[in-house]
N, C-alpha and C positions, 0 to 999 in steps of 0.2 A: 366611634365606628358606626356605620350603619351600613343594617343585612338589608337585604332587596329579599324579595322572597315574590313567586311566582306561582300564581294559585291558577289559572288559565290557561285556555290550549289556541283563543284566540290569536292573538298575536306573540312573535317571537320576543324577549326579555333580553336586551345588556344589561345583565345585572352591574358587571362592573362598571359601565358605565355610567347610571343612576346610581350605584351607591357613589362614587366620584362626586357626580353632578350636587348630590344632597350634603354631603359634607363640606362642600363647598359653601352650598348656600350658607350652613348652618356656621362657618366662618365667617362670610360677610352679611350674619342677622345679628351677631356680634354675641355669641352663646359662651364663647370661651373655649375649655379645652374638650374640641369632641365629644359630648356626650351622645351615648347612645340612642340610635331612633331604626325602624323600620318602616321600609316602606313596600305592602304587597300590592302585588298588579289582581284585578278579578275581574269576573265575567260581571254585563249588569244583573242577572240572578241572582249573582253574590252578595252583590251589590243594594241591591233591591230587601233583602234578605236582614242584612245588618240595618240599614236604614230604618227599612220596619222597626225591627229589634229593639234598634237603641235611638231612634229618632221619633219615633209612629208616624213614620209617612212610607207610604207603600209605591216609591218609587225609586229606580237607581240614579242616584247622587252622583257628580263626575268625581268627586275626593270629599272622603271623612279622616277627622283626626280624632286618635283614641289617647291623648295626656294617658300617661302612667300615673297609676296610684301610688306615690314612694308618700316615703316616712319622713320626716323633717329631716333626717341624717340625711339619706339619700339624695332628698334634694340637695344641701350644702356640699356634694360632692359633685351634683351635675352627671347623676350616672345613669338615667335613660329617661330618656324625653317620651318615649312611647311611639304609637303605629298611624302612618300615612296608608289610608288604604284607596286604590285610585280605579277608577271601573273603565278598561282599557275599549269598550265599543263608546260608552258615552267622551270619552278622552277624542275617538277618532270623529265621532259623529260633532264636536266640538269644535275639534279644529278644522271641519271641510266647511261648517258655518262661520268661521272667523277669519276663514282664508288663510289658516296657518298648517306648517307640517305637522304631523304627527307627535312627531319629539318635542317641538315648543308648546304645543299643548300639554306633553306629560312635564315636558320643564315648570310648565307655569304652575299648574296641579299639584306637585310636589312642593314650590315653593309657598302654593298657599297652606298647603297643608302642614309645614313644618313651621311657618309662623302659626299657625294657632296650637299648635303643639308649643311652643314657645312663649303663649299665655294673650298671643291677640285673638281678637275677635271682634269684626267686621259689623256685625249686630248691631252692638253697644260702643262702640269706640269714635263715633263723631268723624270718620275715615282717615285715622290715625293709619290701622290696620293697611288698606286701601290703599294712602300716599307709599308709607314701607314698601309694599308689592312694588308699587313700582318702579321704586330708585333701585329695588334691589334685581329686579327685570333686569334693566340697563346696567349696572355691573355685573349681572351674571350671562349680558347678552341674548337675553329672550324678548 
């Protein structure tokens, strides 16, 4: 299952429709049976805020993912992946320089964020990470 959760007063939130759009993904990144994830919408303050925090860079990032700390059991059962958190002005300011809607931006954002919730990472990975994104763009239609 994955909650959506709405921390922002900028832009209006389909929750049901990102939590849909994310379990999706996380069916065809090939995770298995639904394990849990969140994904909150925030302002770039929030944004900014957490980055600092847990990054030390003092600016708003368009999506961080926060891996859950489980237990070796926990993991063997796939029962939550942890938090996509996505900064809804840098999401829009995004997509007006990429020439995309709004929502294909928050698509893309969430799908990068639930693969590295899912143990890629684009850094280090020789663009393993990178090629994935994008075969899974085009089956998810973004």
């Amino acid at each position: 299952m994955v909650e959506v959760v709405n921390r922002q007063r900028r832009r209006a939130v389909d929750g049901e429709r990102w939590g849909r759009f994310a379990a999706d993904a996380l069916k065809k990144i090939g995770v298995g049976d639904a394990p849990g994830a969140t994904v909150v919408f925030v302002s770039d303050r929030t944004m900014r805020g957490l980055n600092r925090r847990f990054r030390g860079r003092g600016y708003a990032a368009d999506v961080l993912s926060f891996p859950a700390q489980q237990t070796e059991f926990e993991k063997l059962s796939g029962a939550y992946l942890g938090d996509v958190v996505i900064s809804v002005e840098r999401a829009a300011a995004q997509a007006t320089e990429h020439g995309l809607e709004y929502d294909e931006e928050v698509a893309q954002l969430i799908l990068h964020g639930l693969l590295h919730l899912c143990g890629y990472d684009h850094e280090t990975d020789a663009g393993e990470m990178n090629r994935l994104e994008l075969r899974l763009r085009r089956r998810l239609g973004i």
